[in-house]
Each structure stands twice: as structure tokens, then as C-alpha cells.
C-alpha positions as CSV (number, residue, x, y, z in Angstrom):
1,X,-2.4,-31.0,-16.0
2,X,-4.9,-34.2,-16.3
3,X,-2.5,-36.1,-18.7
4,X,1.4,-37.7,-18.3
5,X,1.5,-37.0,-22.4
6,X,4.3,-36.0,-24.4
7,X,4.4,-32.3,-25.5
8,X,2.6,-31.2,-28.8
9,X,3.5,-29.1,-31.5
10,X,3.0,-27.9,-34.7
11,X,5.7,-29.8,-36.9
12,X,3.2,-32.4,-38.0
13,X,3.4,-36.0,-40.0
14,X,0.0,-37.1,-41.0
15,X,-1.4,-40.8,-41.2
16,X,-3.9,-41.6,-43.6
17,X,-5.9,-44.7,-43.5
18,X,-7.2,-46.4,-46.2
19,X,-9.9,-49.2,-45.8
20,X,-10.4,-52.1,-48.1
21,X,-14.1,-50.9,-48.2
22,X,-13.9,-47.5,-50.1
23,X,-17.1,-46.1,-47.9
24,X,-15.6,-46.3,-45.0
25,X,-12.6,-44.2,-45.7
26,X,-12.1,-40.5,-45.0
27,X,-11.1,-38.0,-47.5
28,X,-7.4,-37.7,-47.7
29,X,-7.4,-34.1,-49.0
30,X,-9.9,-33.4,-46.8
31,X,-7.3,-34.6,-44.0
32,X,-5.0,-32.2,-45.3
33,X,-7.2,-29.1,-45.3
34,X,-9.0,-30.1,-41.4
35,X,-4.6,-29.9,-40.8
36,X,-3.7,-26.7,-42.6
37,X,-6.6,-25.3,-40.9
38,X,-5.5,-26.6,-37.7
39,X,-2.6,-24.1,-38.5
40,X,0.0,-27.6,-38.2
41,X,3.2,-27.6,-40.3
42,X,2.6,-30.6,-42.3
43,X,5.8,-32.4,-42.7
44,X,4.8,-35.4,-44.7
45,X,1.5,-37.5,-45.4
46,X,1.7,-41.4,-44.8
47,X,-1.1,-43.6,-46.9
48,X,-1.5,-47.3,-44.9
49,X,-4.0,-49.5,-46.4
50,X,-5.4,-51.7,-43.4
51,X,-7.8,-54.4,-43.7
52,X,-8.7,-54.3,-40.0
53,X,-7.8,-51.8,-37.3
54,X,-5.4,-53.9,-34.9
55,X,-7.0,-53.2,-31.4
56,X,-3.3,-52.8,-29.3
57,X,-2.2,-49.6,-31.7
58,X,-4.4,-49.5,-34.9
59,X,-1.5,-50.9,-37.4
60,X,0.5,-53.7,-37.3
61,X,4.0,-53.3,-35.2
62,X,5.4,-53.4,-38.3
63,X,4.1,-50.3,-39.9
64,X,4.0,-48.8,-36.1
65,X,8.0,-49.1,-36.7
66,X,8.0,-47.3,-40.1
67,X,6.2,-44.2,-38.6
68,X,8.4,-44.2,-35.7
69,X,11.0,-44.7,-38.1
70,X,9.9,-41.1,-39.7
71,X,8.8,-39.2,-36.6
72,X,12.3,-39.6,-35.6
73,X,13.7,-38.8,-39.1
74,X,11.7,-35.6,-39.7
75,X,11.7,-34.9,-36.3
76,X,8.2,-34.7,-35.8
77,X,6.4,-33.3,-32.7
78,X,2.8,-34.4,-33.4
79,X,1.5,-37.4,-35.2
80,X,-2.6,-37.3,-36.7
81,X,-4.9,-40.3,-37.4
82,X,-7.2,-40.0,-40.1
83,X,-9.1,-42.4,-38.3
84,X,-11.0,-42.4,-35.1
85,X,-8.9,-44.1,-32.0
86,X,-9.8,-45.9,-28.6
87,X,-7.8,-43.6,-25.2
88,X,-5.5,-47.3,-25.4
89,X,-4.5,-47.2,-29.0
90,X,-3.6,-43.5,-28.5
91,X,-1.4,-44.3,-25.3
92,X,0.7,-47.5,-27.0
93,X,1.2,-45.2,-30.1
94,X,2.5,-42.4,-28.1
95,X,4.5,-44.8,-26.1
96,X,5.7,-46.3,-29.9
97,X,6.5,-42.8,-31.2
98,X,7.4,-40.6,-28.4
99,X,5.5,-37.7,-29.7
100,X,1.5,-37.0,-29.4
101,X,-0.7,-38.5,-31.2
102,X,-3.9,-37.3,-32.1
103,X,-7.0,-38.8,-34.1
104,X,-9.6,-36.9,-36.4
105,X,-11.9,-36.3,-33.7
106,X,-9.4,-34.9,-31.4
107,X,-8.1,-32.8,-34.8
108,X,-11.5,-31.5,-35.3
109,X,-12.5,-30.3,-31.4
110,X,-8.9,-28.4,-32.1
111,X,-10.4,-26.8,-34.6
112,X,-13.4,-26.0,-32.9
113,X,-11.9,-24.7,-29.8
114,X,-9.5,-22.0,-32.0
115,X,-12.7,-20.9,-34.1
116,X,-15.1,-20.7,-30.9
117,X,-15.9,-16.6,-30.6
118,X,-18.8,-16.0,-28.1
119,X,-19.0,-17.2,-24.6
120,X,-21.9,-20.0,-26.1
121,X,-19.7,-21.0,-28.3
122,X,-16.6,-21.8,-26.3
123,X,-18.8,-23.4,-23.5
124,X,-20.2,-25.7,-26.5
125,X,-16.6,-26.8,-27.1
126,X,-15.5,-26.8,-23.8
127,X,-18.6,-29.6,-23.2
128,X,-17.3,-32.1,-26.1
129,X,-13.6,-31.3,-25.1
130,X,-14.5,-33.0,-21.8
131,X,-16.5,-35.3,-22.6
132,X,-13.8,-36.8,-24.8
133,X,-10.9,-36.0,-22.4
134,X,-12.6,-38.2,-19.4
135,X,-11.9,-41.2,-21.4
136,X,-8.6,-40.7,-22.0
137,X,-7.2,-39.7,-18.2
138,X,-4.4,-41.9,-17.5
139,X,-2.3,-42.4,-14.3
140,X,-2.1,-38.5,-13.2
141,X,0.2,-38.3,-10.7
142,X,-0.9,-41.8,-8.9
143,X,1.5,-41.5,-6.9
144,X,0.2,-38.7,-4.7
145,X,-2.2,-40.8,-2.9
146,X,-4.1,-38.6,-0.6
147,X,-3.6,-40.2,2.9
148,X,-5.9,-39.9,5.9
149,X,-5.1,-40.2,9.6
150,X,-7.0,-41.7,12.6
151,X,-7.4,-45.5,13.3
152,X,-9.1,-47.7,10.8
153,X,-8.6,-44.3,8.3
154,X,-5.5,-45.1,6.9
155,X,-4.7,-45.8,3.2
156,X,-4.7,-44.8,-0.1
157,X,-7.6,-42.0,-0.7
158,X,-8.4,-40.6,-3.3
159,X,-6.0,-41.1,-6.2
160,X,-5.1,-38.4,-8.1
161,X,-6.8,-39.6,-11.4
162,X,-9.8,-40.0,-9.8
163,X,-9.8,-36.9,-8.1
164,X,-9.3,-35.5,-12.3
165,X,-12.6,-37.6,-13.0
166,X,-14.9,-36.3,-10.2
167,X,-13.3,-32.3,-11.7
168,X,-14.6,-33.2,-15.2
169,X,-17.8,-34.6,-14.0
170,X,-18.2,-31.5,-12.1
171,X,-17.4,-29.4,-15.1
172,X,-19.2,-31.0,-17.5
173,X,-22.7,-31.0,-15.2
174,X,-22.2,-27.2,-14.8
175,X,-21.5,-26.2,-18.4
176,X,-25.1,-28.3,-19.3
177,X,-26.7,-26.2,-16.7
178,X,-25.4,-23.3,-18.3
179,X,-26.1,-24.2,-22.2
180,X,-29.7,-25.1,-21.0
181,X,-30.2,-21.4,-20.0
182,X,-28.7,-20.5,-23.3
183,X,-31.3,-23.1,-25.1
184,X,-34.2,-21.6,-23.3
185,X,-33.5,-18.0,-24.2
186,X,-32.9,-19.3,-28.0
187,X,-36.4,-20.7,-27.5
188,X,-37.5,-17.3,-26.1
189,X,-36.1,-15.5,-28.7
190,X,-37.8,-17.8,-31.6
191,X,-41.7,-17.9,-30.1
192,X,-40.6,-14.1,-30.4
193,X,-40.7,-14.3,-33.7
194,X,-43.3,-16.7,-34.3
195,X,-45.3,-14.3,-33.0
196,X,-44.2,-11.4,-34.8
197,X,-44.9,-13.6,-37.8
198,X,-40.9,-13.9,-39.5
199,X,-40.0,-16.4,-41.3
200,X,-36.9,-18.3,-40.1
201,X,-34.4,-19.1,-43.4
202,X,-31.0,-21.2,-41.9
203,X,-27.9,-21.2,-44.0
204,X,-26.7,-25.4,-43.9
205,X,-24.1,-26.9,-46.0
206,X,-20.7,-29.3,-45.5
207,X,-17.7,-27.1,-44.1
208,X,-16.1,-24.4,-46.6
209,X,-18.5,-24.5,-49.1
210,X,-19.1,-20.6,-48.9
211,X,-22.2,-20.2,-45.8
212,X,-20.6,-17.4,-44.6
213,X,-20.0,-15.4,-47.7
214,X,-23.3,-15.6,-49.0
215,X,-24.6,-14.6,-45.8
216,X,-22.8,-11.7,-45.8
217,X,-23.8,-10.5,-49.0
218,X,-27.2,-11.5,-48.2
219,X,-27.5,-9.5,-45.3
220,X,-24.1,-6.5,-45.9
221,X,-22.8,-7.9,-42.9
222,X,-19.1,-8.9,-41.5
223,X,-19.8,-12.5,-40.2
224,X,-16.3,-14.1,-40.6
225,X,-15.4,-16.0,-43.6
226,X,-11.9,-17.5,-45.1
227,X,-11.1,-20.4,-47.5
228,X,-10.3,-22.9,-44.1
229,X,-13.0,-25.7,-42.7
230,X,-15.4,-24.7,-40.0
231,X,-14.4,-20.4,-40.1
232,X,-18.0,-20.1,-38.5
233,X,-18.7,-21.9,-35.2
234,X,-21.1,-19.5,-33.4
235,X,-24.4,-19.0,-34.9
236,X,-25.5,-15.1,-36.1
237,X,-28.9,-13.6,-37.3
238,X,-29.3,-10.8,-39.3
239,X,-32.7,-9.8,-41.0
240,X,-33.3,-9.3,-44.7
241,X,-36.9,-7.5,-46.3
242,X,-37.7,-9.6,-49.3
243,X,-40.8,-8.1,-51.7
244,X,-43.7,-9.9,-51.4
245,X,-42.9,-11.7,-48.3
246,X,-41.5,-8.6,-45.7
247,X,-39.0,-9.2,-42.9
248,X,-37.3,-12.6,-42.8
249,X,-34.9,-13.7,-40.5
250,X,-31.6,-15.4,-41.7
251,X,-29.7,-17.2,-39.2
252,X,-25.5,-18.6,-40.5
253,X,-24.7,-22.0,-39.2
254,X,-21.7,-23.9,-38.2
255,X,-20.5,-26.1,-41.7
256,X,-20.9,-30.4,-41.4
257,X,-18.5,-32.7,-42.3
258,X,-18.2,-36.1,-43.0
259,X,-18.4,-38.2,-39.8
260,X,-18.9,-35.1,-37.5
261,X,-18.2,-36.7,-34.2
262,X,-21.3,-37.4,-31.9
263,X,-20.3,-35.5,-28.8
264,X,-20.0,-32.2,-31.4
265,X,-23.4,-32.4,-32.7
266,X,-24.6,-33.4,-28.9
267,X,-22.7,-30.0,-28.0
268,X,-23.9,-27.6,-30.3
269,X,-27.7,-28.9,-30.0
270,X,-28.5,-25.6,-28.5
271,X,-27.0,-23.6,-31.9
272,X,-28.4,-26.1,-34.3
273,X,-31.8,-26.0,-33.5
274,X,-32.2,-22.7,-35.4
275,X,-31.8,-25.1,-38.3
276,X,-34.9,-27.6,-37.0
277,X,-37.0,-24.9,-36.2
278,X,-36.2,-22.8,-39.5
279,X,-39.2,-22.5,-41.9
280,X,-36.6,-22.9,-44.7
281,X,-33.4,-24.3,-45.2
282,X,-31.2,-22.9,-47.7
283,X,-28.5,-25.8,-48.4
284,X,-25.4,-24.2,-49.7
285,X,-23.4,-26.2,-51.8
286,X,-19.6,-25.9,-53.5
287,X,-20.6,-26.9,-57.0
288,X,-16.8,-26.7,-57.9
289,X,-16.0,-29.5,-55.4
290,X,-15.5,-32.9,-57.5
291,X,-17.2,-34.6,-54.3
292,X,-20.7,-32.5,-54.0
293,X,-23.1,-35.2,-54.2
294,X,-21.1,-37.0,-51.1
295,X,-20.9,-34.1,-49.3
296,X,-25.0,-34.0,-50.2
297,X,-25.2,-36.6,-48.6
298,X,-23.3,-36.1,-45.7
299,X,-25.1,-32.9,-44.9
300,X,-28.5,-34.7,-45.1
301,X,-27.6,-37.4,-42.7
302,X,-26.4,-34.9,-40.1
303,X,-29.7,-33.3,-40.9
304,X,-31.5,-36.4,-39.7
305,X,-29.7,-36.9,-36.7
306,X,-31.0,-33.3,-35.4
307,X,-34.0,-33.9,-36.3
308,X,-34.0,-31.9,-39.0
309,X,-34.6,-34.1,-42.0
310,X,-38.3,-33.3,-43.1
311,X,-37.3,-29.2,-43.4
312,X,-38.1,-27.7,-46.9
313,X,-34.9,-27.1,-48.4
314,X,-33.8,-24.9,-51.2
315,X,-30.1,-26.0,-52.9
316,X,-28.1,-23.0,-53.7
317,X,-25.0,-23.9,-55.7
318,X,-22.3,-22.0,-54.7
319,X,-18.5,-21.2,-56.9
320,X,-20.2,-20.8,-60.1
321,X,-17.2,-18.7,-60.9
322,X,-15.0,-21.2,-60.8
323,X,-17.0,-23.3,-63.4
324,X,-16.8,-22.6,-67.1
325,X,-20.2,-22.1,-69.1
326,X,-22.0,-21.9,-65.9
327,X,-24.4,-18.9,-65.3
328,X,-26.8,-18.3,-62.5
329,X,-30.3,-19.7,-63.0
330,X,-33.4,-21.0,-61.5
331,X,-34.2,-24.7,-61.5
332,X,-37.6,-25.4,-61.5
333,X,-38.8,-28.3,-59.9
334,X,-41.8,-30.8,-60.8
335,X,-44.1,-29.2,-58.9
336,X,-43.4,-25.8,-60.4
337,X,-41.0,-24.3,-57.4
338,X,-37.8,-23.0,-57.1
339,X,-35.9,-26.4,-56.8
340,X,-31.6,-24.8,-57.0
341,X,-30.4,-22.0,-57.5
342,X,-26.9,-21.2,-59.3
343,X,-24.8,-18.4,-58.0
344,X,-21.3,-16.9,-57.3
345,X,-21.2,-15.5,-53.4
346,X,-17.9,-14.1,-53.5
347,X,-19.1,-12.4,-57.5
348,X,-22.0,-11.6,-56.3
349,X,-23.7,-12.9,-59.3
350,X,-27.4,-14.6,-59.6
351,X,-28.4,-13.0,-56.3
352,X,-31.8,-11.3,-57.4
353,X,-32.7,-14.8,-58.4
354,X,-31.8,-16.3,-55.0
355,X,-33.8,-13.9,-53.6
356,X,-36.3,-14.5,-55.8
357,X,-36.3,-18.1,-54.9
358,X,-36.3,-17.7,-51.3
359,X,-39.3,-15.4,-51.7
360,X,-41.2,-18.3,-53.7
361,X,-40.9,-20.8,-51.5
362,X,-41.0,-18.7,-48.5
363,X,-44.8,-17.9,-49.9
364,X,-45.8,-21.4,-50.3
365,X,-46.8,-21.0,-46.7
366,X,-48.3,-17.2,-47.3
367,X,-51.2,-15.5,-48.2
368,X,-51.0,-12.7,-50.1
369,X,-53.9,-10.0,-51.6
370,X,-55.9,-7.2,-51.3
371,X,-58.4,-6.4,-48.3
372,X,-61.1,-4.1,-47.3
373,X,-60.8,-2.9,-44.0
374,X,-63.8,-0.4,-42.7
375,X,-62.8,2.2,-39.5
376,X,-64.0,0.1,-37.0
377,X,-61.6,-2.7,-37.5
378,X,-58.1,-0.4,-36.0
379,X,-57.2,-3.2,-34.0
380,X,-57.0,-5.5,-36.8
381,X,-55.3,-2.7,-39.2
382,X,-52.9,-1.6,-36.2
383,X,-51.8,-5.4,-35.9
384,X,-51.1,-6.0,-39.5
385,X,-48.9,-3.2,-39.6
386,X,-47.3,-4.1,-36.6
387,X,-46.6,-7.6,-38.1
388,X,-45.2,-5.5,-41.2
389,X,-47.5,-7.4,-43.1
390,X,-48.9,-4.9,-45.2
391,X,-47.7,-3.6,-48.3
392,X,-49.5,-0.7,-49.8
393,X,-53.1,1.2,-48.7
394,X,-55.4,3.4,-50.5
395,X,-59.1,4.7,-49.9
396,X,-62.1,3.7,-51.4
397,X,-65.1,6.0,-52.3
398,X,-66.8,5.0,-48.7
399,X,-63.4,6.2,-46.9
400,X,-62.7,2.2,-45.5
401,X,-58.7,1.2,-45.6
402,X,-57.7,-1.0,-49.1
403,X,-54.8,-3.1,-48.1
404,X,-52.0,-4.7,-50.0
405,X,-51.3,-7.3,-47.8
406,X,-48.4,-10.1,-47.3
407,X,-48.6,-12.1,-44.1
408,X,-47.4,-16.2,-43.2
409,X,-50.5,-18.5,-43.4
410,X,-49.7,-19.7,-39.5
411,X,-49.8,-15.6,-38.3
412,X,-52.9,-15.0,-40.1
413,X,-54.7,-18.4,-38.6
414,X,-53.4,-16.8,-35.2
415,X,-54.6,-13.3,-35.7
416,X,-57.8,-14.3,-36.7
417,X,-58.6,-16.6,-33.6
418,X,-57.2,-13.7,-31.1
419,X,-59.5,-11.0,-32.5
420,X,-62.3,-13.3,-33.7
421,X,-61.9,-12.1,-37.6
422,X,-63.8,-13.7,-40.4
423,X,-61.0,-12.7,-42.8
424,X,-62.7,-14.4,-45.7
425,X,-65.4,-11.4,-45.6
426,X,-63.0,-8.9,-45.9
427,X,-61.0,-10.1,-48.9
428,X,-61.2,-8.6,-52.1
429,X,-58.6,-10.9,-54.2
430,X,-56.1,-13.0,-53.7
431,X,-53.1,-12.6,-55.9
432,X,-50.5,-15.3,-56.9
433,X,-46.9,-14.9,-55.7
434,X,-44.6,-12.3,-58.2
């Protein structure tokens, strides 16, 4: 063990903070749910307001009295912060209240490290565990100082703590060796399909607001999905056939949240670059939720930080079926494209015209018509049915090839430099999306 700790458990009393500046404070429920998902017993809920964090323990000695007060009443084995802590304002509280204490970023790797399926995704978590763990290793076993004999050799060593800290470091260096092979095939695997010429759509949205559901009915899969934050940690791509635009692929990602701590988003950098290299972002929202435009937000800011922020996105607002009135539709934006969609995952309803919208703005960045392809040009003919880009053929009177064709602008810049094709001789029409 790297910690003298006391022993966790489930039996849990929760403390929620409340700042004098209402943007700075976390969402209480939302405290509740990160718990319940936690799978913790939730034995009561305590609200301080606090003007400043006190930098010994957080609160005052006073209120640090009152919680102790009720650890020891309900007999509490675990105490949560709604708040983020320093590793010495953990260790006096746990020294105050005799049980473990644990703040929202330690709730949240929790989380994480239960949900984690595939081998990626547990190294991923194993990464941020450690780097937050380092800074909170205190006096393991100092007392078995490793001695050394010989003249002028004598003395303390290597402390055990120390010995702990050069472990992680090891660790740590040798999990980012191995999550930089698992970038690099993820690269592999996407100039794969930059050549093939499909389209990359990534599912993004805050944490429960129904990714994995539509996903599944998207695609008839079995990715995991309950009513609990972050059910889906490990990415999965599946590929859908949309009219008019062929084979796109459609890549689930793990759900934001407010205040997602650094060390997770520096973790999962190799999984959430499916979202900055998709050509379309499909942001899923839970229109039910009374706090949608925050979480909005929230989304978009984690967005930036990856890098992400400039991606074409399409809002699809999820739960319709727990609004009253509300039918799927299209919104329309000023430019005349598929702005939001409206639609019940779990009902299945309004999914033609989310696939509809996808389509649409998926062909923004297509060309699609009708081409005139004489015998000679086989190579040309074999490669556009390799890319799956074409739709339909016939014959003309002279016996050439008439194509029906639906290919990404990028793949048909590329074909035409590799085989040194003047495409604009052989086009008969070019027909506007649906």
C-alpha cells in the first residue's frame, strides 16, 4: 500500500459546497448522481456556504466539528467533497474525521476506473489515477529506512515514500509509452479511412445525456448504455450507409462534464481525438434536463481544450419523450442547413430525419452527379467502386459506363491527382443533395 489512510467504504455522507459566486459552484444533484453512480450508500447530503476555502482543511474548524459530529453519528465510512482539494486539506480532514475523504476529482477517476472495459481504457485511467496519487503519498512506512553498510555508507537510504515516488514515476513513463503505441495505431487506422474516403461522424455531448443509445440505434449495436454518468468510457466504431453519401463511420465517445479534471482529458487524448479529427460532430443533448444550455456550454469548452472547437457540429436533442408537445423535426439554419435535430433515442422516433441531417451536412463537403465514363478509363471506374462511391450505372448508345456517383470532395481532389483525371470532362450533371 502507498498510503497510511483510513479504510473506505460505501456508507457515504456527502459535502456540498456552495460559493458566494454562483458560477463557481458545482451542481448539487449532479453530486448526487456522480455518487449513486459511484455505487456509495448515500447516508446524508451536507450544504456549507463558504466565502473562501480555508487552506488548513477547506472549512472553518467549526463546521469541520459539525461533520465530524455526523460521521460519527451516522457512522459514516467515507466522506465526498463537492469541491476539488489540495493532498494537505485531504490529510487534516481525514485526521478531523477519522474516515476517508475524498474530493470530486478523486470521485470521478472512481468512476472511471469501474467503467474502464478494454485494455486502452483501463491504462487511460490507470495514467490519471497516478498522476493524482503522486501528490498525495504521505509517510509510507518511513520508518523502514533502507540501511547500507560499509564505511562512510551508513544512514538513512532510501525512505520508503520515496522509493513509492520513483514506482509511480516508473509506471506512469511506461503506461505513456504504451498509450502512444495505441495513438499511433488510432492514427493508422484513420489515414485508413481518409483514404478509403469515409466520413468520420463522433457522437459528443455532457455525461448521461443519451450518446450511447442513439448510437446503438444508429448503428443496431450493443455498446453499453444505463441511466448513470459516464456508462461509456472506451471509444467504439461502427459503420452506417447513409443514401446519397455511402459508408460513414460513427465513432461513440466518453460523455463531459462540468470541470472534467485536467489529468482526465490529458489521459484520454488518445480516445478523444476521434472527436478532432471527425468530419462531423453530432452534439447530443438531454433536452429534458432544466440545465441544457450550461451543460452546452460545458461541452464546448471541453471542446476547445482538445482542440476541437472549429468542428462542424450538428445538435441533436435528445428525451423528446419526456417533453409534452414536442415532436421530432428539422431546424433549419440561416444558411439553409440542418442546424438541430429533435428526437427520442430510447422511442426511436425522428430518426429518418437525423439521418437525413447527417446526410446534408455530411454532403456539404461532397460531390454528387452523373458521369460518363468510356472503357478505357477501368482504373478510374474500378477505384470508384472500390471507394463505394458509386450509386447506380447504366449504358449509353456508344456502350461507355453512365455513373451515379457520390464521393467526399477531399477523395475526389485525391483521385484525380493520382490518376491524372480531368473529372470536369467527364461530368454530365451535377445534382443537388436529396
Amino acid at each position: 500500500m502507498f498510503f497510511e489512510r483510513a479504510e473506505g467504504g460505501e456508507k457515504a455522507l456527502l459535502v456540498h459546497i456552495e460559493s458566494l459566486n454562483i458560477h463557481e459552484n458545482e451542481d448539487a444533484s449532479e453530486f448526487v448522481l456522480l455518487c449513486e453512480s459511484a455505487g456509495l450508500a448515500i447516508l446524508d447530503v451536507v450544504n456549507v456556504l463558504l466565502k473562501s476555502p480555508h487552506p488548513k482543511a477547506y472549512l472553518g474548524e467549526g463546521k469541520v466539528d459539525e461533520i465530524a459530529s455526523l460521521v460519527a453519528g451516522f457512522d459514516a465510512e467515507v466522506v465526498l467533497f463537492n469541491a476539488a482539494l489540495s493532498p494537505s486539506q485531504q490529510r487534516n480532514l481525514e485526521a478531523a474525521l477519522h474516515c476517508r475523504v475524498i474530493d470530486r476529482t478523486g470521485l470521478i477517476l472512481d468512476i472511471f476506473a469501474q467503467r474502464a472495459r478494454t485494455h486502452e481504457g483501463k491504462l487511460q485511467v490507470e495514467l490519471a489515477q497516478l498522476h493524482y496519487v503522486q501528490t498525495r503519498l504521505i509517510r509510507g512506512w518511513t520508518h523502514l529506512e533502507r540501511q547500507k553498510g560499509g564505511i562512510g555508507l551508513r544512514g538513512p537510504g532510501e525512505t520508503q515514500l520515496e522509493t513509492d515516488r520513483r514506482l509511480i514515476r516508473g509506471r506512469i513513463k511506461s503506461i505513456e509509452r504504451r498509450l502512444e503505441k495505441v495513438k499511433k495505431q488510432r492514427q493508422q487506422g484513420r489515414r485508413g479511412r481518409g483514404r478509403a474516403g469515409v466520413p468520420t461522424v463522433a457522437v459528443v455531448g455532457y455525461t448521461n445525456a443519451g450518446k450511447s443509445t442513439l448510437f446503438n440505434q444508429l448503428t443496431e449495436s450493443n455498446v453499453y448504455a444505463a441511466d448513470q454518468l459516464f456508462a461509456t468510457l472506451d471509444p467504439t466504431l461502427r459503420q452506417i450507409v447513409l443514401p446519397g453519401v455511402g459508408e460513414v463511420i460513427l465513432a461513440d465517445t466518453v460523455g463531459f462534464i462540468r470541470h472534467l479534471p485536467h489529468r482526465l482529458v490529458d489521459a484520454f487524448k488518445a480516445t478523444l481525438e476521434e472527436t478532432v479529427e471527425a468530419d462531423l460532430l453530432l452534439h447530443v443533448v438531454d433536452a429534458a434536463a432544466e440545465e441544457r444550455l450550461d451543460n452546452i456550454d460545458q461541452v464546448n469548452e471541453v471542446l476547445k481544450e482538445i482542440g476541437a472547437d472549429d468542428k462542424r457540429q450538428l445538435m441533436v436533442y435528445n428525451k423528446i419523450d419526456l417533453l409534452e408537445g414536442v415532436v421530432p423535426q428539422i431546424i433549419q439554419s440561416e444558411e439553409d442547413s440542418a442546424a438541430s435535430v429533435w428526437v427520442s433515442a430510447k422511442e426511436k422516433q425522428g430518426f429518418p430525419l437525423l439521418l437525413e441531417a447527417i446526410a446534408s451536412r455530411l454532403a456539404e463537403k461532397m460531390w454528387r452527379g452523373s458521369v460518363c465514363l468510356p472503357a478505357s478509363m477501368g482504373d478510374l471506374r474500378a477505384r470508384l467502386y472500390d471507394r463505394k462511391a458509386i450509386v447506380s450505372e447504366s449504358f449509353d448508345e456508344q456502350g461507355q459506363f453512365v455513373c451515379q456517383v457520390a464521393i467526399s470532395i477531399d477523395e475526389l481532389s485525391r483521385i484525380e491527382r493520382q490518376l491524372n483525371v480531368d473529372w470536369q470532362s467527364l461530368v454530365l450533371d451535377i445534382e443537388p443533395f436529396g
